[in-house]
ChimeraX commands (.cxc) that place a marker at each C-alpha (Angstrom):
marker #1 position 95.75,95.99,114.06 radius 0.5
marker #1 position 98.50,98.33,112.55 radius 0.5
marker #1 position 97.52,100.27,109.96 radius 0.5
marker #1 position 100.77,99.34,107.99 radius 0.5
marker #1 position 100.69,95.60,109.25 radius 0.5
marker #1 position 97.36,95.21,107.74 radius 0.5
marker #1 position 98.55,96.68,104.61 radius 0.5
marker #1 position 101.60,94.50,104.47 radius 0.5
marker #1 position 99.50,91.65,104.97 radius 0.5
marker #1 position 96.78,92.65,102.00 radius 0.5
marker #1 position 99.64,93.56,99.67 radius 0.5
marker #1 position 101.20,89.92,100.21 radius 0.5
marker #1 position 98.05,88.14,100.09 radius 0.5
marker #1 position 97.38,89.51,96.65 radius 0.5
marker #1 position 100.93,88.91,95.42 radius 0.5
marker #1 position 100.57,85.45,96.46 radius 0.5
marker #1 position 97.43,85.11,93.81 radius 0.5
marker #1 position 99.38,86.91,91.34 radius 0.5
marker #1 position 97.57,89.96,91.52 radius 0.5
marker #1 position 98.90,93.06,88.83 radius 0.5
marker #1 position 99.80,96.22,89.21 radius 0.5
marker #1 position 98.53,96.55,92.72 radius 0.5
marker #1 position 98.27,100.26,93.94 radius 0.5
marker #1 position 98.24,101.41,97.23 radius 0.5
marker #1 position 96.43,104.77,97.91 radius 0.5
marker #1 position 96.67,106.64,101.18 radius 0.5
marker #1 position 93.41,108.41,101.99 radius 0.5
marker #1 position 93.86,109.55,105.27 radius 0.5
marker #1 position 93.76,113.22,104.41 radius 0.5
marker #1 position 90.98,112.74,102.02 radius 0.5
marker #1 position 88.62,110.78,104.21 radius 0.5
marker #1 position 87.57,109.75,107.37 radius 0.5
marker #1 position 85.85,106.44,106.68 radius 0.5
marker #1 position 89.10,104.71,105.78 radius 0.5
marker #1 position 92.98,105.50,106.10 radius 0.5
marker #1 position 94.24,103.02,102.70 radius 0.5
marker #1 position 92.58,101.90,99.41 radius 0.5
marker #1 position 94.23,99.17,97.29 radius 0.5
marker #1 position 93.25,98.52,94.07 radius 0.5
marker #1 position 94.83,95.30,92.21 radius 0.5
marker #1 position 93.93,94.36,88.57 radius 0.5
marker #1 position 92.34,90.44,88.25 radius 0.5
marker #1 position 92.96,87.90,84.52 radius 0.5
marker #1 position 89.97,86.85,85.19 radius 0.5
marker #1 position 86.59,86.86,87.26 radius 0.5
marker #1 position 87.77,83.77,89.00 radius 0.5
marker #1 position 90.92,84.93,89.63 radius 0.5
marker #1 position 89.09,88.24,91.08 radius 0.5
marker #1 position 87.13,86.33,93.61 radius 0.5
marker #1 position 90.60,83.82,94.93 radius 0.5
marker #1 position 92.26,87.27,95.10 radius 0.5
marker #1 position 89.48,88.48,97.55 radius 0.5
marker #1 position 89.35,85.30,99.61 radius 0.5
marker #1 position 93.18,85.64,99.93 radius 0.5
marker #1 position 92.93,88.64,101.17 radius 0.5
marker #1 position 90.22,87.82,103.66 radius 0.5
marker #1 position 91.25,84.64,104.90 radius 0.5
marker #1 position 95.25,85.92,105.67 radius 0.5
marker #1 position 93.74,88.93,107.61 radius 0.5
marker #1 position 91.59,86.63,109.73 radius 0.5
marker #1 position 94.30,84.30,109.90 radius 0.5
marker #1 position 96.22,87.59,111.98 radius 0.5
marker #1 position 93.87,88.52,114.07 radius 0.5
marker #1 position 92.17,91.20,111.79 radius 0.5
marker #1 position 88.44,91.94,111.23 radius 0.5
marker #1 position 86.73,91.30,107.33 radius 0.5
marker #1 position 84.15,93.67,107.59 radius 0.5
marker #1 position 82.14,92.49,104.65 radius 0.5
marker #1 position 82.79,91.45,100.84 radius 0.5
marker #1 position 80.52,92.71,98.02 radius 0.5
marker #1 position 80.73,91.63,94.36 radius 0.5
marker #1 position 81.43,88.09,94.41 radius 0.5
marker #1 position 78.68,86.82,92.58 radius 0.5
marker #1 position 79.95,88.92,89.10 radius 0.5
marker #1 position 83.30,89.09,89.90 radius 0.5
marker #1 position 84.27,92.02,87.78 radius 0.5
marker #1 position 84.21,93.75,90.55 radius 0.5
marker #1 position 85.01,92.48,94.47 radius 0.5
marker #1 position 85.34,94.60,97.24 radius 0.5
marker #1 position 86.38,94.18,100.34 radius 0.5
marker #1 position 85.85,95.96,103.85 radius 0.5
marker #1 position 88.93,95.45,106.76 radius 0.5
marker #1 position 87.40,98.57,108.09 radius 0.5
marker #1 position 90.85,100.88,107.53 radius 0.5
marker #1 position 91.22,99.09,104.69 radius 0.5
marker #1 position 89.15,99.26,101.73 radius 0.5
marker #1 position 90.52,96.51,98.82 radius 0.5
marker #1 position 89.25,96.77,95.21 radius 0.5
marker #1 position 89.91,93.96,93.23 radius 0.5
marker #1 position 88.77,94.42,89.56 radius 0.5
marker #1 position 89.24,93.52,85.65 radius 0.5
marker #1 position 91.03,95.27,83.54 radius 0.5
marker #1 position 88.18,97.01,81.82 radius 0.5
marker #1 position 86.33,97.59,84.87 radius 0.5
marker #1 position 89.15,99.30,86.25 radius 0.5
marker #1 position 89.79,101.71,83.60 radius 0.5
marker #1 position 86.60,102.63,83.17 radius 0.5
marker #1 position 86.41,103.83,86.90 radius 0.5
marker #1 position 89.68,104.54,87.34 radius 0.5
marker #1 position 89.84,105.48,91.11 radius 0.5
marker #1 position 93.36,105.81,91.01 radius 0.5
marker #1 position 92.18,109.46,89.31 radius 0.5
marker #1 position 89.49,110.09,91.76 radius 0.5
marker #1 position 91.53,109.21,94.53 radius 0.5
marker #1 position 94.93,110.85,94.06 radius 0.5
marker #1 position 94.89,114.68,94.98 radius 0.5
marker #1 position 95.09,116.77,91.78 radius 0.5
marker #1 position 97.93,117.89,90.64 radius 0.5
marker #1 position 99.48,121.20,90.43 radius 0.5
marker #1 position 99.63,121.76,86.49 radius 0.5
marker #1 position 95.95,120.53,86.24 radius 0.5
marker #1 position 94.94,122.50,89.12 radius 0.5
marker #1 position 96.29,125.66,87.59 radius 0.5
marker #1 position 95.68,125.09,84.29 radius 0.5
marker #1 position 94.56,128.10,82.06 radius 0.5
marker #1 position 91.21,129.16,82.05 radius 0.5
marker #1 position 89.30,129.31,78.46 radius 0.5
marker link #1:1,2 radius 0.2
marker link #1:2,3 radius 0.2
marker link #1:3,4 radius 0.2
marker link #1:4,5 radius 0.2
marker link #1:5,6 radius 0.2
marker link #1:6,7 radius 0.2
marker link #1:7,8 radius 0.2
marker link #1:8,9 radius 0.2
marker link #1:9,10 radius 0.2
marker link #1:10,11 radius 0.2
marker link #1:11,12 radius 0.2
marker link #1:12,13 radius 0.2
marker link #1:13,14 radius 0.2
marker link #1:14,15 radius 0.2
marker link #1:15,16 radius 0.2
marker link #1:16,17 radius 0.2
marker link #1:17,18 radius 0.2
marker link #1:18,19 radius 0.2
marker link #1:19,20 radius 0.2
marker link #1:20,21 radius 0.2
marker link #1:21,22 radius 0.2
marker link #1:22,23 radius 0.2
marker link #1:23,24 radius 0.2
marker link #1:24,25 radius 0.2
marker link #1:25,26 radius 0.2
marker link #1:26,27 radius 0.2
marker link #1:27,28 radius 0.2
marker link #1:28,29 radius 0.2
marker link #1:29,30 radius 0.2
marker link #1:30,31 radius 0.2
marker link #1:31,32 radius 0.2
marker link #1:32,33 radius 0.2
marker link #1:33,34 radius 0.2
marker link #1:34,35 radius 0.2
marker link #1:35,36 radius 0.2
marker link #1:36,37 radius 0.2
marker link #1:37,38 radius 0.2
marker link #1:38,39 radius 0.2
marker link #1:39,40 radius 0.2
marker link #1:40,41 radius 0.2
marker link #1:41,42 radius 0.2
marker link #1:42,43 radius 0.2
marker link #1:43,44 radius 0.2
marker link #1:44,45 radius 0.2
marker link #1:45,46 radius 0.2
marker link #1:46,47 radius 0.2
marker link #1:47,48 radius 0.2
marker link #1:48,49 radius 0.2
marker link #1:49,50 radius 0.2
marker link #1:50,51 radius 0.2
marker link #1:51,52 radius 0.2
marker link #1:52,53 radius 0.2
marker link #1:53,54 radius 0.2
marker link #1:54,55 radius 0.2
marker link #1:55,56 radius 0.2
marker link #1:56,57 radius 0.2
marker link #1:57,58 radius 0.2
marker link #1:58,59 radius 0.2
marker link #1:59,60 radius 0.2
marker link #1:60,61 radius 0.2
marker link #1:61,62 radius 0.2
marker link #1:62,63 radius 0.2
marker link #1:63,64 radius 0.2
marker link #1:64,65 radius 0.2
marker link #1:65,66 radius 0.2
marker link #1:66,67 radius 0.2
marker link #1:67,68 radius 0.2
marker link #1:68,69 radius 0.2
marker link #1:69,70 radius 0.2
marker link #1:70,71 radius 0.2
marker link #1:71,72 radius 0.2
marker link #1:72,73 radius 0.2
marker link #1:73,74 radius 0.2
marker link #1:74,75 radius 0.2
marker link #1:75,76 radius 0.2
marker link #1:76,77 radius 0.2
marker link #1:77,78 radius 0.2
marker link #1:78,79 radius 0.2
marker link #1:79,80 radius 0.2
marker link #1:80,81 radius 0.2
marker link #1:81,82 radius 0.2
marker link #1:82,83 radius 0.2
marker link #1:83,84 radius 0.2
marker link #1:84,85 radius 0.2
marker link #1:85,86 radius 0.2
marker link #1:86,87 radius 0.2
marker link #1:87,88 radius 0.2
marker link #1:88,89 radius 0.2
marker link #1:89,90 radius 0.2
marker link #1:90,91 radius 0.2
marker link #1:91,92 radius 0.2
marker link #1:92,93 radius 0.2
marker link #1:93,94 radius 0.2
marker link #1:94,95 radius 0.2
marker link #1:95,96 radius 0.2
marker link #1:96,97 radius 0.2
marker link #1:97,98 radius 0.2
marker link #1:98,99 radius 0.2
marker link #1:99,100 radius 0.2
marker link #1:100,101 radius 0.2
marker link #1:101,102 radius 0.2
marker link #1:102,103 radius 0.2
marker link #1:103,104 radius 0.2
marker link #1:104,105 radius 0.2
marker link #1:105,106 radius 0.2
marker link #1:106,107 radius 0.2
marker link #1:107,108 radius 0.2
marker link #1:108,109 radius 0.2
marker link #1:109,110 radius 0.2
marker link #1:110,111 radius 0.2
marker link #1:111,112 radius 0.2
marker link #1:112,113 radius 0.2
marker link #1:113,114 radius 0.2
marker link #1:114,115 radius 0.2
marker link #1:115,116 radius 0.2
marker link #1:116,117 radius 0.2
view
């Protein structure tokens, strides 16, 4: 499947559960294992898990492949695998206490040349 059809279809899916501040990462240039990461915040551990059955059942619905879904059982947490896609549905907390957005993003110019002490 498209790389941006699959996107389009993850990015709907978790509007549809009313998924927040959903962030879209392109990693092609960073890594080889995946070309996108989206990360979407969750209310609640329940509403973590519909989010990532959303997501899984629209892609399969289109043809796609669900590679494999990790964190359910907690919920803070729930991953899943479409292979080019790599979804990260978390709380809140658990998301800015990670914050991949940072260790995703390339660095930026000012911090990269910041002075030495």
């Amino acid at each position: 499947m498209d790389i941006r059809k699959l996107q389009r279809i993850v990015v709907a899916a978790l509007e549809d559960i009313k998924g927040k501040d959903i962030e879209v990462i392109n990693t092609l240039k960073l890594s080889s294992l995946f070309a996108r990461i989206v990360i979407v915040s969750a209310s609640s551990s329940r509403q973590a898990k519909s989010l990532a059955r959303n997501v899984s059942e629209k892609v399969r619905e289109a043809g796609g492949e669900v590679i494999g879904v990790e964190g359910e059982d907690g919920g803070e947490w729930v991953l899943v695998d479409l292979g080019d896609i790599v979804v990260h549905v978390m709380l809140p907390s658990v998301r800015n206490h990670y914050d991949l957005e940072s260790l995703w993003q390339k660095p930026r110019r000012a911090a990269a040349q910041a002075p030495k002490k």
